[in-house]
C-alpha positions as CSV (number, residue, x, y, z in Angstrom):
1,X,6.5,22.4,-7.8
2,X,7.0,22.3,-4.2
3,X,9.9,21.9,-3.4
4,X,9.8,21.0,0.2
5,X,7.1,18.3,0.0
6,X,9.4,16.7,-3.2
7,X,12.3,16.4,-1.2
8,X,10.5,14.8,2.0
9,X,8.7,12.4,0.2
10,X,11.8,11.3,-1.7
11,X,14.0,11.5,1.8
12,X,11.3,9.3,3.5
13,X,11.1,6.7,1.2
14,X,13.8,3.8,1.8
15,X,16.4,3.0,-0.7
16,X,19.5,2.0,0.2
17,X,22.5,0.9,-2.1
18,X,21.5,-2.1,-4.3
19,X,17.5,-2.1,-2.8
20,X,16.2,1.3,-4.1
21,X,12.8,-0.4,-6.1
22,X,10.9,1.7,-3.5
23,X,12.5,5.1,-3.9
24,X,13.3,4.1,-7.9
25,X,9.2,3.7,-8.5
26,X,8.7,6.8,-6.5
27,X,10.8,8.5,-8.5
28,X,9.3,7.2,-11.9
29,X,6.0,8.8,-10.5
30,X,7.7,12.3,-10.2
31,X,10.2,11.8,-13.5
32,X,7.3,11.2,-15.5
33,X,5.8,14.2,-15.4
34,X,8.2,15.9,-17.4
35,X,9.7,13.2,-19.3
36,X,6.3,10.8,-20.3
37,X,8.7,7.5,-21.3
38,X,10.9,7.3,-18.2
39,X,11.9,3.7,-17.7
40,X,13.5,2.0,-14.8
41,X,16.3,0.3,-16.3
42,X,18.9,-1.7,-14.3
43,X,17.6,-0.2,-11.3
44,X,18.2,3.5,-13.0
45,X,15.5,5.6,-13.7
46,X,15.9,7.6,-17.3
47,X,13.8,9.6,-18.7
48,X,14.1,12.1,-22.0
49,X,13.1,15.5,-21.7
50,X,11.3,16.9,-24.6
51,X,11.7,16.0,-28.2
52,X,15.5,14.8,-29.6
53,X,17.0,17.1,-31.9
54,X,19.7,15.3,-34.0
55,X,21.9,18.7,-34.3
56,X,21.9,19.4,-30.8
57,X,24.5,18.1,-28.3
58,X,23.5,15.5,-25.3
59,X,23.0,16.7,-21.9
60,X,22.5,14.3,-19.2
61,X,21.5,15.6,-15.8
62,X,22.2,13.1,-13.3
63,X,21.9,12.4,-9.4
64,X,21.9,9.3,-7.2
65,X,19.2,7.4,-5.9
66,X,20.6,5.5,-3.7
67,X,20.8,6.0,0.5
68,X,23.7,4.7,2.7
69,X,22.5,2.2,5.0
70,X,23.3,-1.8,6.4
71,X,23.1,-5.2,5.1
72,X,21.8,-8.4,7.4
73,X,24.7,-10.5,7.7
74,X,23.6,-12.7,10.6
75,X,20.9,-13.2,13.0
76,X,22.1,-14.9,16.1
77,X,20.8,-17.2,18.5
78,X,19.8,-14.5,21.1
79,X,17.3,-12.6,18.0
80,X,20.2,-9.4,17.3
81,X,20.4,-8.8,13.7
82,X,24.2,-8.5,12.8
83,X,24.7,-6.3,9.4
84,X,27.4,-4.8,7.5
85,X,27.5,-1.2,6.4
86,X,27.0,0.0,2.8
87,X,28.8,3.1,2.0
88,X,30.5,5.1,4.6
89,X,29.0,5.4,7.6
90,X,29.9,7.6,10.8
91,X,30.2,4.4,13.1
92,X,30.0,7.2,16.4
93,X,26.6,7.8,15.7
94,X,25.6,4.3,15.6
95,X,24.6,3.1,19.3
96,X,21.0,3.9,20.2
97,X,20.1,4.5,16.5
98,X,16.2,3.5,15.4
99,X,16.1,1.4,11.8
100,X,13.8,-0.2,9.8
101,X,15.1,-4.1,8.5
102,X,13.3,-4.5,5.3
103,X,12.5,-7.6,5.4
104,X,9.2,-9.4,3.7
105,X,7.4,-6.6,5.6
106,X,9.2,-3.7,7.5
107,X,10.4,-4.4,11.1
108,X,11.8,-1.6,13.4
109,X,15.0,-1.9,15.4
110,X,17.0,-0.3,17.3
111,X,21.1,-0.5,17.3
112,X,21.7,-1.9,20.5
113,X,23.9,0.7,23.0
114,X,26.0,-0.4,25.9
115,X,25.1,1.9,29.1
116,X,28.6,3.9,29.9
117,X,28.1,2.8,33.3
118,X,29.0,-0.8,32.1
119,X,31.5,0.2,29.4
120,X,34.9,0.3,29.6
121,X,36.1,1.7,26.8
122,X,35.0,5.1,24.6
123,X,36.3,4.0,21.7
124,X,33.9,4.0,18.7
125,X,32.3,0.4,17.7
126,X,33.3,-1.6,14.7
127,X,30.8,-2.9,13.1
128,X,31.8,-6.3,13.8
129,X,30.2,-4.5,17.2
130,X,26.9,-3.5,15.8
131,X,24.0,-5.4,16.7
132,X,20.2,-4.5,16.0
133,X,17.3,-5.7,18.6
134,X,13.7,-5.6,17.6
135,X,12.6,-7.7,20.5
136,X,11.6,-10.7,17.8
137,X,13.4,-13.9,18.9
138,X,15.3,-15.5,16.5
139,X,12.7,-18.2,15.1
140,X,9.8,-15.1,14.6
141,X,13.2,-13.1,12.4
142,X,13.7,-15.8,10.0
143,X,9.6,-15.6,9.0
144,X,10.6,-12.2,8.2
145,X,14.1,-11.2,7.5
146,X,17.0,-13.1,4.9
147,X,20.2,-12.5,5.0
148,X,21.1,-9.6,2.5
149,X,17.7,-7.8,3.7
150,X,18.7,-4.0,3.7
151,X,18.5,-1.5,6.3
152,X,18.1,2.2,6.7
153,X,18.1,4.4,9.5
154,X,14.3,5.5,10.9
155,X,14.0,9.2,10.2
156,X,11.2,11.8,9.3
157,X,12.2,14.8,7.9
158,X,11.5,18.3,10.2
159,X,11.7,21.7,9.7
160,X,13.9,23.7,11.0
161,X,13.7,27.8,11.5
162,X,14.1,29.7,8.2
163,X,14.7,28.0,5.3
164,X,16.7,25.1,6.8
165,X,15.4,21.4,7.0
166,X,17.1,17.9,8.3
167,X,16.4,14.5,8.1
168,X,18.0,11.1,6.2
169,X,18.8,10.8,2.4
170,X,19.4,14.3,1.6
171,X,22.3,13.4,-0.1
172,X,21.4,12.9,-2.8
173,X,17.1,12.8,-3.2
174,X,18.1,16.8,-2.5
175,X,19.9,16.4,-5.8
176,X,16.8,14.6,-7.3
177,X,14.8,17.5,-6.3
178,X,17.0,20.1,-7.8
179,X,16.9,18.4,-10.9
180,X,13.3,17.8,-11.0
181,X,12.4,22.0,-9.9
182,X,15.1,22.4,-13.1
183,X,12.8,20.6,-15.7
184,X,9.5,22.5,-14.2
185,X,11.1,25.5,-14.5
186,X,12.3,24.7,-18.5
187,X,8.7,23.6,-19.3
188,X,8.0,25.3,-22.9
189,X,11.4,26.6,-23.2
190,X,13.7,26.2,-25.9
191,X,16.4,24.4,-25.3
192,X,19.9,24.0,-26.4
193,X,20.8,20.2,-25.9
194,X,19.2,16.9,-25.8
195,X,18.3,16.8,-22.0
196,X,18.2,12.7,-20.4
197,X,18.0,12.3,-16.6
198,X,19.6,9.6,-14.6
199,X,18.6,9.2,-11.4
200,X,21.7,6.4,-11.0
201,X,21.7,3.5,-8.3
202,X,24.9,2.7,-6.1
203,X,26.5,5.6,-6.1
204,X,27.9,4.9,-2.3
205,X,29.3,1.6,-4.1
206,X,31.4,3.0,-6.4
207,X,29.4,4.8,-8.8
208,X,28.0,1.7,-10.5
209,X,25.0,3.2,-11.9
210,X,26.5,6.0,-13.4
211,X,28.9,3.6,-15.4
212,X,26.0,1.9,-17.0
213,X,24.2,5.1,-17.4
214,X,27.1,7.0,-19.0
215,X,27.9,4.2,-21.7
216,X,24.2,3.7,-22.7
217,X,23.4,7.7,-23.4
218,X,26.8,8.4,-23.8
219,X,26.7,12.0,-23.6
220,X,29.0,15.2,-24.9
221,X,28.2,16.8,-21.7
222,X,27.4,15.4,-18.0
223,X,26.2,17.3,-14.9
224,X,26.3,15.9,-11.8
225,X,24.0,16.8,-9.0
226,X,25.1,15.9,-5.9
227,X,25.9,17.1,-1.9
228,X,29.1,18.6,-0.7
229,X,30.2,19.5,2.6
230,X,28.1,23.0,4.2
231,X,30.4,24.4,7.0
232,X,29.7,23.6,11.1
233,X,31.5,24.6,13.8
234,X,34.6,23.2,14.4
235,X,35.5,22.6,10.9
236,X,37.9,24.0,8.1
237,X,36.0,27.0,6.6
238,X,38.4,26.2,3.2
239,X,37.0,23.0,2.7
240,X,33.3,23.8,2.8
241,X,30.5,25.5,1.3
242,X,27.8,27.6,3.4
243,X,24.2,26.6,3.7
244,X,21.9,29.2,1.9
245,X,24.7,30.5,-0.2
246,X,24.0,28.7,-3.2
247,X,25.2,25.9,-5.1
248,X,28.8,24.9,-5.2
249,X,30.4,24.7,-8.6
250,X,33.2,22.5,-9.0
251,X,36.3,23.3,-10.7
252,X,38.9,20.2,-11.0
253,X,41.6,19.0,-13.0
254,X,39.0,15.7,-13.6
255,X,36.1,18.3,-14.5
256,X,35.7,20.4,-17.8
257,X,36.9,23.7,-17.0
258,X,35.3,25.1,-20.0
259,X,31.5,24.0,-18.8
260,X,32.6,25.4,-14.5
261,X,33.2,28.8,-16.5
262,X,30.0,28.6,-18.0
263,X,28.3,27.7,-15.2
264,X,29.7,30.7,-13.4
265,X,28.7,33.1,-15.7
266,X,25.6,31.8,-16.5
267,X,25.0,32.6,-12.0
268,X,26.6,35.8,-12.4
269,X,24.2,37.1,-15.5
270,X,21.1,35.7,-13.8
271,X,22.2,37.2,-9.9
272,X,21.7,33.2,-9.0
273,X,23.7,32.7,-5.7
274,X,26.8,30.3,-6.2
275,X,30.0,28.9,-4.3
276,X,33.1,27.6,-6.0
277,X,34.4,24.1,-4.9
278,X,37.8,23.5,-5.9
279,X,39.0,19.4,-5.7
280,X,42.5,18.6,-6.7
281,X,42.0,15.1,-8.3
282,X,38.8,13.3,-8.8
283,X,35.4,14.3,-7.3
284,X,34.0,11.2,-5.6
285,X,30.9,11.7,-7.6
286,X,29.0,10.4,-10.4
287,X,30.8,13.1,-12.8
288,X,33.9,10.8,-12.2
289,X,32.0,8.2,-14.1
290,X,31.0,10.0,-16.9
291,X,33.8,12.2,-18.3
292,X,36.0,8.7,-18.4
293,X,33.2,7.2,-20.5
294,X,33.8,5.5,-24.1
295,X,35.7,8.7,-25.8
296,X,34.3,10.8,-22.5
297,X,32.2,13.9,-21.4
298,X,32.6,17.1,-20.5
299,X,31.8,16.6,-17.0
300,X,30.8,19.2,-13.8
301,X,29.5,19.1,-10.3
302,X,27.0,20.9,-8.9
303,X,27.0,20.3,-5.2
304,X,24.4,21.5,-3.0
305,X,25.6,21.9,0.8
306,X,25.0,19.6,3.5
307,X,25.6,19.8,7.1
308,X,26.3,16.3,8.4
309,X,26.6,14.0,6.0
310,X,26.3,10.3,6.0
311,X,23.7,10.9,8.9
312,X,20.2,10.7,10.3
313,X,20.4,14.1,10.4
314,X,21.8,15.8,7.1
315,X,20.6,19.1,7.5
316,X,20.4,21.5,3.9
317,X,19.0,25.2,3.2
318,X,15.9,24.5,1.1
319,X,17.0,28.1,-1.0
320,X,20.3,26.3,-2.3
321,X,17.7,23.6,-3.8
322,X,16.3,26.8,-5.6
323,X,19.0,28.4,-6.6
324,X,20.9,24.7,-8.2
325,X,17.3,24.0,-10.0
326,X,17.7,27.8,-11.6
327,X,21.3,27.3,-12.7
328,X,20.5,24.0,-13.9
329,X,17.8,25.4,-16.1
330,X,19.7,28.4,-17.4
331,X,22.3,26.3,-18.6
332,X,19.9,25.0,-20.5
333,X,17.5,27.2,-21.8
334,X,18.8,28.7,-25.6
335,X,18.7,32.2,-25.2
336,X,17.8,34.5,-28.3
């Protein structure tokens, strides 16, 4: 599997909270060839890997679909679309911004951006602020575009030097990859649970896919694949991993220590490259969801680092994609 092109094609393909059907059916396509009777079910896509054994415990890998983006709340007389966010957006990065509204076709806009020269203020916009020109007049909008249309920022995906890549949606189709380079790597193996994959909708809306996801498999044991913070300048060194030093295994009072431990020295046996991510309450991530679930799961994160988050330009080491897919399928495989 590459693991590059995977990643791109599931960054570059729109789906943002509540609308992923594009990116859901993408995934399908890639699901399916590991797990041949994935479904798309309330906007999840599951899929069971390899044949059940009853005496085995259930395993679910999971990762979110879903993008951050904007929701058409208004179109006013002069033709600017008016949205609100959803999920939490860095409103600074907002004016001059490219989009695509997607409407009954896709139109591209750009977040309008008041010159300084005419400004008098530095603050950063509200979104009560935010308006989005496409040059359409209001009449030629409403042939295209309803209110509750989605948006998502316009972004392609770019190398850059070494191993690193940036672009929209890494968090969390770089999850999705890592999961999907796990189950290549465990083809003919033997395993030692019942593997299911979620790749869950609305996560940036409060984990509702995961909810629904958790109580229908309702697992002994749940991994969550997600993004954590990778350290820039500027920022606290204690609160972040570091890009190409593998993934970041989380250890919480929310999380089961027991499967952390095991995840640790699963990476140390195997010389896999890992961080530890320590959170003192509840993760903010689909493993939330699913340790809280009916009598609950043991639950862990495993976070792969992301420089800039919530942005156009997330920017991840391709190698920590690696190195998550072969701790994923190590904890896995049954060993003799």
């Amino acid at each position: 599997m590459n693991i590059k092109e995977t990643l791109f094609e599931l960054s570059e393909t729109s789906g943002a909270s509540g609308s992923e059907k594009n990116v859901s059916e993408k995934a399908l396509e890639m699901l399916k060839k590991y797990c041949p009777d994935a479904v798309i079910k309330n906007g999840n896509v599951t899929g069971r890997f390899g044949t059940k054994n009853e005496n085995l415990p259930e395993l679910v890998l999971d990762a979110h679909i879903d993008q951050i983006g904007f929701i058409v709340t208004y179109i006013t007389d002069d033709g600017f679309i008016k949205v609100g966010n959803l999920g939490g957006i860095d409103r600074r990065l907002l004016p001059a911004q490219p989009v695509v509204i997607h409407g009954k076709h896709d139109v591209k806009g750009v977040i309008c951006s008041v010159p300084p020269h005419l400004s008098d203020s530095n603050s950063v916009p509200s979104f009560n602020d935010v308006a989005i020109d496409t040059g359409l007049t209001k009449s030629e909008l409403e042939e295209i575009v309803s209110l509750g249309d989605t948006i998502t920022f316009d972004v392609k995906c770019q190398q850059l030097l070494n191993n690193r890549v940036t672009g929209g949606a890494f968090d969390d189709r770089s999850g999705m990859t890592a999961i999907l380079y796990a189950l290549d790597l465990l083809r003919n193996k033997p395993l030692k649970y019942n593997v299911t994959v979620i790749f869950s909708v609305q996560e940036e809306l409060g984990e509702r896919g995961a909810k629904t996801g958790a109580f229908e498999i309702n697992p002994d044991i749940a991994l969550a694949v997600d993004v954590s913070f990778a350290y820039a300048v500027g920022e606290n060194e204690l609160k972040c991993g570091k890009l190409g030093k593998g993934a970041m295994i989380g250890i919480s009072p929310s999380l089961s220590r027991r499967i952390s431990d095991s995840l640790i020295d699963i990476a140390q046996k195997n010389n896999i490259p890992y961080q530890i991510e320590v959170m003192n309450g509840l993760t903010s991530t689909n493993a939330d969801q699913y340790s809280v679930c009916r009598d609950g799961a043991e639950a862990c994160t495993i976070s792969i680092p992301l420089r800039n988050m919530h942005t156009p330009v997330e920017v991840i080491d391709l190698e920590d994609i690696r190195y998550t897919g072969e701790l994923i399928s190590q904890f896995i495989i049954k060993n003799a």
